[in-house]
C-alpha positions in Angstrom: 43.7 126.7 77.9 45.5 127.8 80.6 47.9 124.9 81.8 49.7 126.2 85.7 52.1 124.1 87.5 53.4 124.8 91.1 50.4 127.0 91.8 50.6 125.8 95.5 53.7 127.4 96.0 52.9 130.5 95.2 55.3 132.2 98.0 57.1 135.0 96.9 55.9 138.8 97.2 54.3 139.2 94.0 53.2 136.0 92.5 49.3 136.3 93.8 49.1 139.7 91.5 50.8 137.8 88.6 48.2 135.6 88.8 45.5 137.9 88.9 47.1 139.7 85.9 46.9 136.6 84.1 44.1 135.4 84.8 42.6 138.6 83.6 44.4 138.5 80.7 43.2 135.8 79.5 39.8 136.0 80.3 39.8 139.3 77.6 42.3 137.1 75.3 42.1 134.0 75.3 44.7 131.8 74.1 46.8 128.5 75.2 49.3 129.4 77.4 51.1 127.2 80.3 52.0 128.7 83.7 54.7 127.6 85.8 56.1 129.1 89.1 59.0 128.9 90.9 60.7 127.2 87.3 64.2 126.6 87.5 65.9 128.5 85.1 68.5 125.4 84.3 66.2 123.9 82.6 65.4 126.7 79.9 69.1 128.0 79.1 72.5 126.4 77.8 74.3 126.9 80.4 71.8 124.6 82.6 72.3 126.6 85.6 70.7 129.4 87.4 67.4 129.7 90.1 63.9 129.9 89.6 61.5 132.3 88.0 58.9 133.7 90.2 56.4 132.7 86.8 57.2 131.8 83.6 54.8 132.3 81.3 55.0 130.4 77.5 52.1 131.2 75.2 51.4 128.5 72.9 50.9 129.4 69.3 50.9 126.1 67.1 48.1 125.4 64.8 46.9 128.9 65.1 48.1 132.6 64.6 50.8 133.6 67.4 48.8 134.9 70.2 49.7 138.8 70.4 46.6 140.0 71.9 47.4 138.2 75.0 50.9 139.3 74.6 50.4 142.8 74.6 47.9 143.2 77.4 50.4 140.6 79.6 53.1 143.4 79.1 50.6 146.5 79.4 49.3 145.1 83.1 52.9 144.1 84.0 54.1 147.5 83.1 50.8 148.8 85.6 52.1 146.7 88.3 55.6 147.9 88.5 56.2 144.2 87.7 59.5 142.9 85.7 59.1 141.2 82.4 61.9 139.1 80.8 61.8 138.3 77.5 63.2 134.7 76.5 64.3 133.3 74.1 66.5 130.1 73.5 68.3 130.6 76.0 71.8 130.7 74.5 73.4 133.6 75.5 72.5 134.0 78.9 73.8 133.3 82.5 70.9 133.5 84.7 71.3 133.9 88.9 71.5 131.6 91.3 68.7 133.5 92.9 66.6 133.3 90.6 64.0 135.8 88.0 61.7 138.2 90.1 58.6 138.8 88.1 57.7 137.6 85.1 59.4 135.3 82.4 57.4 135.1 78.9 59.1 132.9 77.1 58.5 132.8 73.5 59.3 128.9 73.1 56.1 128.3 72.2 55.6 130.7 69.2 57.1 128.2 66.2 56.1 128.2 63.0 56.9 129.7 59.7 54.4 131.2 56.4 55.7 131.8 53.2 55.3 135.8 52.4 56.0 135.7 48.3 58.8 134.3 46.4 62.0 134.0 48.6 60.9 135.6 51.2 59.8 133.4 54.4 58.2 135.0 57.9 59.3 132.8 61.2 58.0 133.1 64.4 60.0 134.5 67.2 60.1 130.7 68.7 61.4 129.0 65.8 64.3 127.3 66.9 67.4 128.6 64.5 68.3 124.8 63.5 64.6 124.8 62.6 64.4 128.0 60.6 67.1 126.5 58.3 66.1 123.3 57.5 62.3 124.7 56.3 64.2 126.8 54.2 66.7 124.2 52.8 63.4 122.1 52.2 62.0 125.2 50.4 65.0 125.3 48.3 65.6 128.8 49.5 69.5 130.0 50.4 70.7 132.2 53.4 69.8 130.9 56.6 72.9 127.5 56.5 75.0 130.1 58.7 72.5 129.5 61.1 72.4 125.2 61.0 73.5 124.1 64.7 73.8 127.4 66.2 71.6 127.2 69.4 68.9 129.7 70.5 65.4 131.1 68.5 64.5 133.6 65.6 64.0 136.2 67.9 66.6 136.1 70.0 69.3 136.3 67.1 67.0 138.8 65.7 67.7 140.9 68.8 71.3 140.1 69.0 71.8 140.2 65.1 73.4 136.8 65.5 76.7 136.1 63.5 78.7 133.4 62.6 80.8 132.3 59.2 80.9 136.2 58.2 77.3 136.1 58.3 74.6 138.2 60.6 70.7 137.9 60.7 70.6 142.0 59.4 72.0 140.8 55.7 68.4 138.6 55.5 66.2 140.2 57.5 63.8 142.2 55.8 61.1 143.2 58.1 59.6 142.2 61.9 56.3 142.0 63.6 57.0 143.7 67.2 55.0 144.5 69.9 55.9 148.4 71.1 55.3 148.0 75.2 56.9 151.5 75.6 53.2 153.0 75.3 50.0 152.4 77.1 48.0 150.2 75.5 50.5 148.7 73.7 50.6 148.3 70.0 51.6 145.7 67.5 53.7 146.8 64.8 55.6 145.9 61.5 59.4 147.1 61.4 60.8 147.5 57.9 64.6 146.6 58.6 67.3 149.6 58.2 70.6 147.8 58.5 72.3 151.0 59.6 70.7 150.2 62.7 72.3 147.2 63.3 75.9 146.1 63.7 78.1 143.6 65.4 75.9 142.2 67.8 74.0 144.9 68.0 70.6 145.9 66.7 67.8 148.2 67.6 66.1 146.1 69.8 68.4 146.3 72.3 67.1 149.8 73.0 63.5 149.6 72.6 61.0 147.6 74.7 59.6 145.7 71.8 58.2 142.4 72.0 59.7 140.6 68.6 56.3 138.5 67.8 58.0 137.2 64.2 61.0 138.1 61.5 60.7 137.6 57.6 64.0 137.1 55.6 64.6 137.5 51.9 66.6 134.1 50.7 67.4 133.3 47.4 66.8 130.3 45.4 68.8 127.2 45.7 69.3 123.5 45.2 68.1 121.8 48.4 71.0 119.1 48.9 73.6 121.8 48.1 72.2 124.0 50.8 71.7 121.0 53.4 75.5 119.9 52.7 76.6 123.5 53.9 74.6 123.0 56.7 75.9 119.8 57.7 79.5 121.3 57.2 78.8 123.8 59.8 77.2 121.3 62.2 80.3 119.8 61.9 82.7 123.1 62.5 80.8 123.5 65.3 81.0 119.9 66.9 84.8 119.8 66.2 85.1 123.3 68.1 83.5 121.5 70.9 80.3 123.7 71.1 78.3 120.9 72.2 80.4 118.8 74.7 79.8 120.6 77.7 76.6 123.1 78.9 77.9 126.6 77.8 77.0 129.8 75.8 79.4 129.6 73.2 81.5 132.7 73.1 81.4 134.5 76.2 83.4 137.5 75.1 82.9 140.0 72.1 85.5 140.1 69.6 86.6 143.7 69.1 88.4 144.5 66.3 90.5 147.4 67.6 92.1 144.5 69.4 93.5 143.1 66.4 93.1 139.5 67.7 90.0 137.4 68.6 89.4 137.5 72.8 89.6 133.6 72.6 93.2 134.1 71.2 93.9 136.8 73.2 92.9 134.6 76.8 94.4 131.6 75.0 98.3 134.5 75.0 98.0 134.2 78.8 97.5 130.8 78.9 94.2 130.5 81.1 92.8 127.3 79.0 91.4 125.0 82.5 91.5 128.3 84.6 88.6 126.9 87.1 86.2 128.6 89.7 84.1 125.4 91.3 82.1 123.7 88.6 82.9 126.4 85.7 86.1 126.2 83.3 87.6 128.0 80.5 87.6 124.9 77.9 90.8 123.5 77.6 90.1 123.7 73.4 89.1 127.1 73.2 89.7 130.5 75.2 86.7 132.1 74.7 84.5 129.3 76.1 83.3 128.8 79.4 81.5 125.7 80.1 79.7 124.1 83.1 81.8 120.7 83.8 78.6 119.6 86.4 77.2 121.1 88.9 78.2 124.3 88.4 76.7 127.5 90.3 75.9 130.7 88.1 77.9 132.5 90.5 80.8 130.2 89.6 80.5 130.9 86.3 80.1 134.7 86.4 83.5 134.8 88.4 85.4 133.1 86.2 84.3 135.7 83.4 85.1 138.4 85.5 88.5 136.9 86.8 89.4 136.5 82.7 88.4 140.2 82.2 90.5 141.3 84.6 93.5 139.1 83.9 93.3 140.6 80.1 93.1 143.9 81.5 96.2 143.5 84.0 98.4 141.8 81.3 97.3 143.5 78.2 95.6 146.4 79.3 92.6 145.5 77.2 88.5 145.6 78.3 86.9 142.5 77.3 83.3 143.0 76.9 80.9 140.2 77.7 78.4 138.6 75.1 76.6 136.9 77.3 73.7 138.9 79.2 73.8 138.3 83.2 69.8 137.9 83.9 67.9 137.9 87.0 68.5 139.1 90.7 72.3 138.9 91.3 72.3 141.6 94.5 74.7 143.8 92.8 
């Protein structure tokens, strides 16, 4: 079923072809998907700020096999067109414009769901919420995914960032991934056996190939359940006293670089710009490497406040901080 909201206002160059594209699309593949243009972006990242998308696109894959047919020949006619696809996912680590997304959002929200592969070893789909992906394993009694329990965003979105937290990364579980390759013409689904030399801190492979992450299987080992959810209700709790959740953010905004020999939240924290504000954007007054949106803040906002921190690090300490979070859509620059 094709489900398309704000069809009527259809106005920017570009739309009426994504339309057609879809249409098509579906028409060779069908599958439930939900159209929506002119989306604002607030509403589909943590940050809760940023313009619209010219279309976002979610493909709907519960009760049946993720839909990568349609997938694949959405991204093959895109590529035809010259039009832009972004790929997203949870929406945790990125700051999108005020201006909004030209082209084509897929967002892979819809694509839950998990299978069990063979003894310890479960497949999620790229949609999964994180949150979600470790409590099904907890239930499973399976151990190695509590690092992930409150951490916002989906399986494939840490999967492409090799997400870490509690000296812990997706690459020391993951095992292998079911991709789409939209580099070639038609493009192909594959499955990616994992080589950990390939990935490092926040960094993986993906981030250089135009694959489409469809799902992600990780090798856990056996555990007792209520031990495994009481880890992941200590780490809910780390991350509630840190104050991750008390104001729209993307957690760290900075990579940590170890050459620095301090974390970048300590390092801003040296210089004292805790409450440093820029209209609706502040560095958290509890932690240095947070930037949070206190109401009403415009992405623009927030993006100078990052930059302004940058640059004061570099003036006083001669250091480059390099930003974690990825600045999406049509900024002018």
């Amino acid at each position: 079923m094709n489900r398309e909201k704000g069809k009527k206002q259809k106005d920017r160059p570009g739309q009426e072809t994504i339309a057609r594209i879809i249409e098509a699309c579906l028409k060779e593949n069908p599958c439930d998907v939900e159209v929506l243009y002119n989306e604002p972006m607030a509403k589909h990242c943590t940050f809760k700020t940023g313009g619209p998308a010219d279309c976002l696109i979610r493909p709907s894959g519960e009760g049946s096999p993720s839909p990568p047919a349609f997938i694949a020949a959405l991204l093959g006619a895109a590529r035809a067109e010259g039009i832009e696809v972004f790929i997203l996912g949870g929406g945790a680590n990125i700051l999108v414009s005020d201006s909004g997304v030209r082209g084509i959002v897929l967002d892979t929200g819809g694509l839950a769901g998990e299978e069990e592969l063979r003894e310890n070893m479960l497949r999620f789909r790229a949609g999964t919420s994180l949150d979600d992906a470790a409590r099904i394993a907890a239930k499973k009694g399976l151990s190695g995914l509590e690092f992930l329990a409150g951490m916002p965003g989906s399986v494939g979105g840490a999967v492409w960032m090799n997400a870490r937290c509690y000296g812990q990364e997706i690459a020391g579980v993951l095992t292998e991934t079911e991709v789409i390759d939209y580099s070639v013409s038609p493009p192909s689904a594959l499955r990616l056996p994992v080589n950990r030399q390939e990935f490092g801190y926040k960094r993986s492979p993906f981030q250089r190939r135009e694959l489409f992450i469809l799902s992600a299987a990780f090798q856990l080992s056996s555990g007792n359940t209520e031990d495994i959810l009481a880890r992941m209700d200590a780490n809910r709790r780390d991350r509630e006293e840190k104050g991750h959740y008390r104001f729209p953010s993307a957690g760290s905004v900075f990579k940590n670089n170890s050459d620095f020999g301090k974390p970048a939240g300590k390092i801003i924290d040296e210089l004292g710009l805790r409450g440093l504000q820029i209209g609706g954007a502040r560095i958290a007054d509890w932690h240095g490497n947070f930037i949070i949106n206190t109401g009403g803040a415009a992405a623009k906002d927030i993006r100078a406040l990052t930059e302004e921190a940058a640059s004061r690090v570099k003036e006083a300490a001669g250091l480059l901080l390099e930003p974690e979070i990825l600045f999406i859509g049509d900024w002018g620059d």
